[in-house]
Every structure is written in C-alpha cells, then in structure tokens.
C-alpha positions as CSV (number, residue, x, y, z in Angstrom):
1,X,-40.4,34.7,44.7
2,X,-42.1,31.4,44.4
3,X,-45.5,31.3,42.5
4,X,-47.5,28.3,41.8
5,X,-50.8,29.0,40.0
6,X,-53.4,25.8,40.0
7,X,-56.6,24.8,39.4
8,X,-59.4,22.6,40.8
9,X,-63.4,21.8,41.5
10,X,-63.0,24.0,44.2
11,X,-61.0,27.1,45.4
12,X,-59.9,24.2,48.7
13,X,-59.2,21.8,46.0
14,X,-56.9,24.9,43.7
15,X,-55.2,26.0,46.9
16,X,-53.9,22.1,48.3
17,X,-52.9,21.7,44.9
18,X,-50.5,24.7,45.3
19,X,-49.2,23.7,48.5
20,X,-48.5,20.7,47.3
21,X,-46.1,22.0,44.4
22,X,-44.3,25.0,46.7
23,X,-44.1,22.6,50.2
24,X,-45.7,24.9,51.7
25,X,-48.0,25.3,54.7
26,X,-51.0,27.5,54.2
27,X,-50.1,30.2,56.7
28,X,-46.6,30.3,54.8
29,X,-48.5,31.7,51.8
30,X,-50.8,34.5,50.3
31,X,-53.7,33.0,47.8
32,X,-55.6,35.1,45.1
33,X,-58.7,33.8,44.1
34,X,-58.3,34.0,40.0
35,X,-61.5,32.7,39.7
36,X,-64.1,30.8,41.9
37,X,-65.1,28.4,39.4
38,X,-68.6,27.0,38.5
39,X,-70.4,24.2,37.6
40,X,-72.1,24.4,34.4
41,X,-75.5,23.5,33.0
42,X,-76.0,19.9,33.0
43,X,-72.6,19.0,33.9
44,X,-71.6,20.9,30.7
45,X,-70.0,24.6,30.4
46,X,-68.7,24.1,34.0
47,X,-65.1,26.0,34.5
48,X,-62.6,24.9,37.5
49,X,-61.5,27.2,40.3
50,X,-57.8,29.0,39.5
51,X,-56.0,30.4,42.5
52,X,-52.3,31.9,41.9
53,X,-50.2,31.4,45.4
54,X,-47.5,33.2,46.8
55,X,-44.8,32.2,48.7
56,X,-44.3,34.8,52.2
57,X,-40.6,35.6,52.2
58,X,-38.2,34.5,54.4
59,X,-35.6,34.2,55.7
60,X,-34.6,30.7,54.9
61,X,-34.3,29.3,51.3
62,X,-34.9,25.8,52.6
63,X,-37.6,25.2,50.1
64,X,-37.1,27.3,47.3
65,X,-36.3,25.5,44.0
66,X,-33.5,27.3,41.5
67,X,-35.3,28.9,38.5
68,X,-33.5,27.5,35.6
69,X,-32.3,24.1,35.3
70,X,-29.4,22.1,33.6
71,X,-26.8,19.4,34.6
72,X,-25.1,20.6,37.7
73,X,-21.1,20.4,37.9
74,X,-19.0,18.7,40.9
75,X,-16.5,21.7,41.3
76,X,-14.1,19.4,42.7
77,X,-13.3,17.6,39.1
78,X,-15.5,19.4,36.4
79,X,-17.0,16.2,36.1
80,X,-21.1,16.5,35.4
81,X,-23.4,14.5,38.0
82,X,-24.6,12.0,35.5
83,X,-21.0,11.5,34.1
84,X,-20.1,10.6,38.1
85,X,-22.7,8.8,38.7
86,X,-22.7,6.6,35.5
87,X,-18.9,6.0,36.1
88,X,-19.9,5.0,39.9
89,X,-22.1,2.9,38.6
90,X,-19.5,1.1,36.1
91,X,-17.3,1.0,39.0
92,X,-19.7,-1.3,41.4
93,X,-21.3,-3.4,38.5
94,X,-17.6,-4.7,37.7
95,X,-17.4,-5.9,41.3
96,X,-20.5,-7.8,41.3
97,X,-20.5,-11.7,41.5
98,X,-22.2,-13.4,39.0
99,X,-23.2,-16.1,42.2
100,X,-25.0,-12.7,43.7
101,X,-27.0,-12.5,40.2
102,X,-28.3,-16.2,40.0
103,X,-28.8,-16.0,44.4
104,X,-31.1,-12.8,43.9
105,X,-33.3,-14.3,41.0
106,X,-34.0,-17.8,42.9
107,X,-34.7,-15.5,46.0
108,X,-37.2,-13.4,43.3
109,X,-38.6,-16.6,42.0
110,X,-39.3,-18.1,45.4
111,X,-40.9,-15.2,46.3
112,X,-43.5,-14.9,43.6
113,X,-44.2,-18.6,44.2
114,X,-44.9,-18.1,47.8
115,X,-47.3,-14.7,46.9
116,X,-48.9,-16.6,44.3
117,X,-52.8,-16.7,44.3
118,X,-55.8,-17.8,42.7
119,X,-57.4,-15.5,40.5
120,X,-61.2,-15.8,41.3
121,X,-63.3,-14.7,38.7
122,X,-66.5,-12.7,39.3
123,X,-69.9,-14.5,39.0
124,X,-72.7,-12.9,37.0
125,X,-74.9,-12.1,39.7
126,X,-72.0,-9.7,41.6
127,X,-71.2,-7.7,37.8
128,X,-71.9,-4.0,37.2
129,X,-73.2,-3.6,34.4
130,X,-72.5,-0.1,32.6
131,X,-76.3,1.8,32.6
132,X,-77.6,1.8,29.2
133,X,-75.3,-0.9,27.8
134,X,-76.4,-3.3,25.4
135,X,-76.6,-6.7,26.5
136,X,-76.6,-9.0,23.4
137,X,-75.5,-8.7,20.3
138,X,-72.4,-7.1,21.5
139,X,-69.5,-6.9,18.6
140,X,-66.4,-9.0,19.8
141,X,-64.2,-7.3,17.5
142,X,-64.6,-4.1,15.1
143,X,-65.8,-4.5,11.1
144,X,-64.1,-7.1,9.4
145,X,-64.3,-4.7,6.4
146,X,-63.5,-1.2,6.0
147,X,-63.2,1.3,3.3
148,X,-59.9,2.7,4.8
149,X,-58.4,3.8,7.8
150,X,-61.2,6.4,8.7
151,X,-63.7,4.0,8.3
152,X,-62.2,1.2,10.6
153,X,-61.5,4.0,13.0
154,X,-65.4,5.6,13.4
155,X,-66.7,2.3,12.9
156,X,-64.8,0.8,16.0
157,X,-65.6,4.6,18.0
158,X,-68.8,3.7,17.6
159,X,-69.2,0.1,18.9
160,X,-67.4,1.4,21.9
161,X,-69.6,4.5,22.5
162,X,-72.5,1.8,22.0
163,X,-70.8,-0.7,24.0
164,X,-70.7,2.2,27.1
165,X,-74.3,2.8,26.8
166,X,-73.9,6.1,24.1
167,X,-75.5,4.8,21.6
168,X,-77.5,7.8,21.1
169,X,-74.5,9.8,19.8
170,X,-73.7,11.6,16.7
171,X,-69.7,11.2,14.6
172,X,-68.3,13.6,12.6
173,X,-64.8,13.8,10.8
174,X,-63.0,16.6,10.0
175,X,-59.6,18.0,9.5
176,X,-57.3,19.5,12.7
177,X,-57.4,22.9,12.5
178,X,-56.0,24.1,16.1
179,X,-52.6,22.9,18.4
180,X,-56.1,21.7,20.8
181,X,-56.7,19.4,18.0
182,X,-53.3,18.4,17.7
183,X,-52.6,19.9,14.1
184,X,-49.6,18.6,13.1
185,X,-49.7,15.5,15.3
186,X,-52.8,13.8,14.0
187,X,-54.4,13.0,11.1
188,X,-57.9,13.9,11.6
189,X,-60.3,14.7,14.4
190,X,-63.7,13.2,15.2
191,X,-66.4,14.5,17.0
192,X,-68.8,13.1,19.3
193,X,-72.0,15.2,19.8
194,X,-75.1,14.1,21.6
195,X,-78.6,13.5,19.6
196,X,-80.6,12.3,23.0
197,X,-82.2,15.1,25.2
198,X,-80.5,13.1,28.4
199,X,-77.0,12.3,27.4
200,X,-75.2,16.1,27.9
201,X,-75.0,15.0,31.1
202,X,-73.3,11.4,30.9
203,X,-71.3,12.9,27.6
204,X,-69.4,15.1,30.5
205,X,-69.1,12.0,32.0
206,X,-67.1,10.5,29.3
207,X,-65.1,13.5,28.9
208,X,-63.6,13.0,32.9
209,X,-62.0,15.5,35.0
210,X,-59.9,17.4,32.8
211,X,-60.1,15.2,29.5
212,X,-58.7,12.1,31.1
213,X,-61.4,9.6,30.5
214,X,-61.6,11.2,26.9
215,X,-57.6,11.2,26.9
216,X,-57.6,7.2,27.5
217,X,-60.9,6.6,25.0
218,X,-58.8,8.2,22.3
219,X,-55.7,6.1,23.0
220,X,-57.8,3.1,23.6
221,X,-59.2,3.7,19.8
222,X,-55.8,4.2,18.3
223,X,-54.8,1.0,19.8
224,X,-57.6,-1.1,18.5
225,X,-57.0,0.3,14.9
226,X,-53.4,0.2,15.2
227,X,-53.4,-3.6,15.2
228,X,-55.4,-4.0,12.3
229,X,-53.8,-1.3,9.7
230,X,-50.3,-0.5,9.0
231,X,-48.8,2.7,8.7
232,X,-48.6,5.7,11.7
233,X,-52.0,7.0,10.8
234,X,-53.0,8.9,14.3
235,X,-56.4,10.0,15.0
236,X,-58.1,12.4,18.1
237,X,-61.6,12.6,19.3
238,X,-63.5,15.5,20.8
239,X,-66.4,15.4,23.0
240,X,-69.0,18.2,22.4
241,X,-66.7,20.7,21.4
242,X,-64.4,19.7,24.8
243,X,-60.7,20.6,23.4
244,X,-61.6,24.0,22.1
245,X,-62.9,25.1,24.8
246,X,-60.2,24.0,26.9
247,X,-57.6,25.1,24.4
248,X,-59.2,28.6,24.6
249,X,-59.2,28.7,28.7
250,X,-55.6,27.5,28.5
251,X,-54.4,30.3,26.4
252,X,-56.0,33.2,27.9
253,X,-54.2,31.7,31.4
254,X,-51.1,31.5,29.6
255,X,-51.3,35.3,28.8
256,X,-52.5,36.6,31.9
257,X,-49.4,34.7,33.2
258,X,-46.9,35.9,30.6
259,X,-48.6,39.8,31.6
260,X,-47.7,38.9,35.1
261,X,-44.1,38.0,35.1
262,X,-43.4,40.8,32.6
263,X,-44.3,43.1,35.4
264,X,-43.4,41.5,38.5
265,X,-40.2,39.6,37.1
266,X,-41.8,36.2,39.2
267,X,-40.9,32.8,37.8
268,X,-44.7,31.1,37.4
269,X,-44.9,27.3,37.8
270,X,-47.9,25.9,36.7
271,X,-49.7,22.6,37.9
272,X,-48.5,19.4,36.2
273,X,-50.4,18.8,33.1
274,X,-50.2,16.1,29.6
275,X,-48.3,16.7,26.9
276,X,-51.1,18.0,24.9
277,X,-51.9,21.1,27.3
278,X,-48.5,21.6,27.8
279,X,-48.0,22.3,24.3
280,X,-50.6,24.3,23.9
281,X,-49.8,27.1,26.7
282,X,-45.8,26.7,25.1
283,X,-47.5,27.8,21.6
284,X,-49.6,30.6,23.2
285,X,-46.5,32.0,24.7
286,X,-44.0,31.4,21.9
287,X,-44.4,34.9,20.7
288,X,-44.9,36.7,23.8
289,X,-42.3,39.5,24.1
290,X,-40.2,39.3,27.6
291,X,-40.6,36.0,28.5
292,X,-40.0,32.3,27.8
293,X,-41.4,28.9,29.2
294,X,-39.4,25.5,30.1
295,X,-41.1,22.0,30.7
296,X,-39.1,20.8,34.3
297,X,-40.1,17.5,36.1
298,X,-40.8,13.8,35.0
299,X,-43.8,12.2,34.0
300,X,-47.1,12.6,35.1
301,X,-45.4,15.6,37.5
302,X,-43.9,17.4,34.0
303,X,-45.4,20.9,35.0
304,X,-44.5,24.5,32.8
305,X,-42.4,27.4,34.5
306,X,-43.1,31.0,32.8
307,X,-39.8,33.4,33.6
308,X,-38.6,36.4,32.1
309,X,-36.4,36.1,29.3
C-alpha cells in the first residue's frame, strides 16, 4: 500500500503535496486529516497542516514504486545498470570525432554571442529598499578585528540582521546540545531573540517557510567568515527558539509513523525535506523496535521511507 504523509499551510496545500509524490489523482485516494494546522500568535507558534494519504487499491501497479531500492541487474548478462551504461558510454565516446568537439563549441560560442545583452542596472528611484534598513553608515565588510572565530562570526550576524532592518535583536552563544542544533556537526549555536515589542512578527519572517530563509542566513554567515579564517570551524543560528521546536514536531511525527507501520506493515514516504530534518527523524527512529528508515531520491526531492524491518 502506498502512503505518503505531508505537510503544508493548509490541509489543500498537505493534500497536493501528497499527490504529487504518489501520482495520484484525488479520487484515487483516501486522506486523513493528522492535523488541521494553525496559525500562531503573531506569526509565531503557528504549526502546518499534516494529512497521511492513501493509495485506493487496484488493480494495476502502473504507479506503484518498489519498496526497497539497490542497483538493479540485466538478467541477460549479470551485468549491473550503471556497469552497462558506463561501458555504453565508453563505447560511443571512443567513436566521437574530435572535428564534432571543436564544431559544437564554435556553435556554443556563437550562440552566447548572439543571446548576449546588456545588463541594465537599476536607478535609485525604482530600488526597494528593505523596511527598517539603515541607510548610511552601512559596513562594507565585517570587523577588521576579531578576538577569534566567535567573535568574527556574531559580529558579522549582527551587521546583517542590522543591515535587514533587525537591529532591534538580541545574540547569544552557546553550545549544541540537540541533533536540531546539529550536535556533532557544528561548533556552536547562536541565538537570535527579539528585544522590540514589534519584531516577533518580522523575526518569523526571517525564519521563512520551513527554516529556509533562516537555512540560507546561516549558510550566508558561514560563508562570509569562512573567507576570512582558516580552519572547518561551522557555526548554526536559531531564531527564537525555531529548531527546537521543529526538532520536537519532527520527532513526535516520526513516532506516530514508526507506531503505524508496526501495525499496518505500510511503507511510509515522507515529503522531501534537507538534510538537517532528515537526520533528525533518522535519529528519532534509530532505536525504534520493528522498523527501519532509508533516504531514496536526489537532491532537493531526497525524501525518508519508514518500512518494517
């Protein structure tokens, strides 16, 4: 049975999701309402809707996917696809004329010459400027002295909270003490917590739909620092207490999941998600008697499947 179990603003938005995944139509499934989802206090506290959806049974297997996953053999010859296809590919690269090459890249470089543009630059009186940003005295680059790596790091977190127009905005440091924090993986953990009675609201906003805004002004930090220090010094940021929470919503999931396909025997593919979360729900479930999880997919797709063991 095919079970995909997803999460969105709305129980629409949960459900399109897990159609999406299964290639499914809507009347081709059942859908349970996990939960409806709300929106919080001040765009703070606000959890997402989580439907679990159920492939109808039929009669045709057309698009069901096979539950576990390795390198499939060509009975023919033994021989593994990737073997085949690399030795295909060895095959037709040998044949190739080396006029072919030098034709394709002049046709390339014409190409970009005729799709080539000018870059117009935007005048002052069409910019957006971010609300609450300053506008002078804005640092071009972070401190030009630093006590160590810490210091370079929450000083240049803080020109770009201030830069962003969060300049009312408190930074602490501390040690990683959860997989949510990354323990293990970074170094320490600095959290952003709001001193203005306005900015719970726009610190939500800097934490994005599922910690992707907050994802890419962590990695954005990193980078900044990286360039200046040496070493493989890695550092996260939370936002209001963002990642524990998260971390906590994520494992309870993960249980109620592992407490399904225990009793119904289901393989349970959950929506894609980073790294990160992924690692967190594989943690959760590591010593969960009677199942086992497996990350399947590529990329930004990479999703979780829970299956008995």
């Amino acid at each position: 049975m095919e079970v995909a179990e997803t999460s969105g603003r709305t129980v629409e938005d949960a459900v399109e999701r897990a159609l999406e995944q299964l290639g499914r139509r809507k009347d081709q499934v059942d859908v349970e309402v996990i939960r409806k989802g709300s929106k919080g206090f001040l765009g703070l506290g606000g959890e997402e809707a989580i439907v679990r959806v159920t492939a109808k049974r039929s009669g045709s297997n057309r698009n069901r996917r096979p539950t576990r996953r390795g390198r499939q053999t060509n009975r023919r010859n033994g021989n593994t696809r990737s073997e085949q296809g690399s030795s295909n590919r060895g095959n037709r690269n040998s044949e190739i004329n080396p006029n072919n090459k030098r034709q394709r890249k002049d046709r390339r470089q014409s190409n970009r010459e005729e799709n080539a543009r000018e870059i117009i630059p935007v005048t002052k009186s069409d910019e957006i400027k971010i609300p609450g940003a300053p506008t002078e005295n804005i640092p071009v680059s972070s401190k030009a002295e630093w006590d160590d790596d810490i210091d370079l790091f929450g000083s240049t977190l803080r020109d770009l909270l201030n830069l962003l127009g969060f300049a009312d905005t408190h930074i602490t440091v501390r040690d990683p003490e959860t997989a949510g924090d990354g323990l293990g993986r970074v170094n320490q953990v600095f959290d952003i917590f709001s001193e203005g009675e306005s900015d719970p609201d726009n610190l939500a906003m800097l934490i994005g739909r599922k910690g992707e805004t907050l994802q890419q002004l962590q990695y954005l930090t990193n980078v900044l620092v990286s360039r200046k220090v040496e070493g493989n010094s890695v550092y996260a940021i939370d936002i209001d207490g963002y990642r524990h929470r998260r971390e906590a919503s994520l494992t309870t999931m993960a249980k109620e999941i592992a407490e399904e396909v225990r009793t119904t025997g289901d393989v349970i593919t959950l929506e894609p998600m980073p790294a990160a979360l992924r690692r967190i729900v594989h943690l959760a479930l590591e010593g969960e008697a009677g199942v086992t999880t497996q990350s399947i997919g590529k990329g930004r797709e990479r999703q979780i499947e829970v299956m008995p063991e």
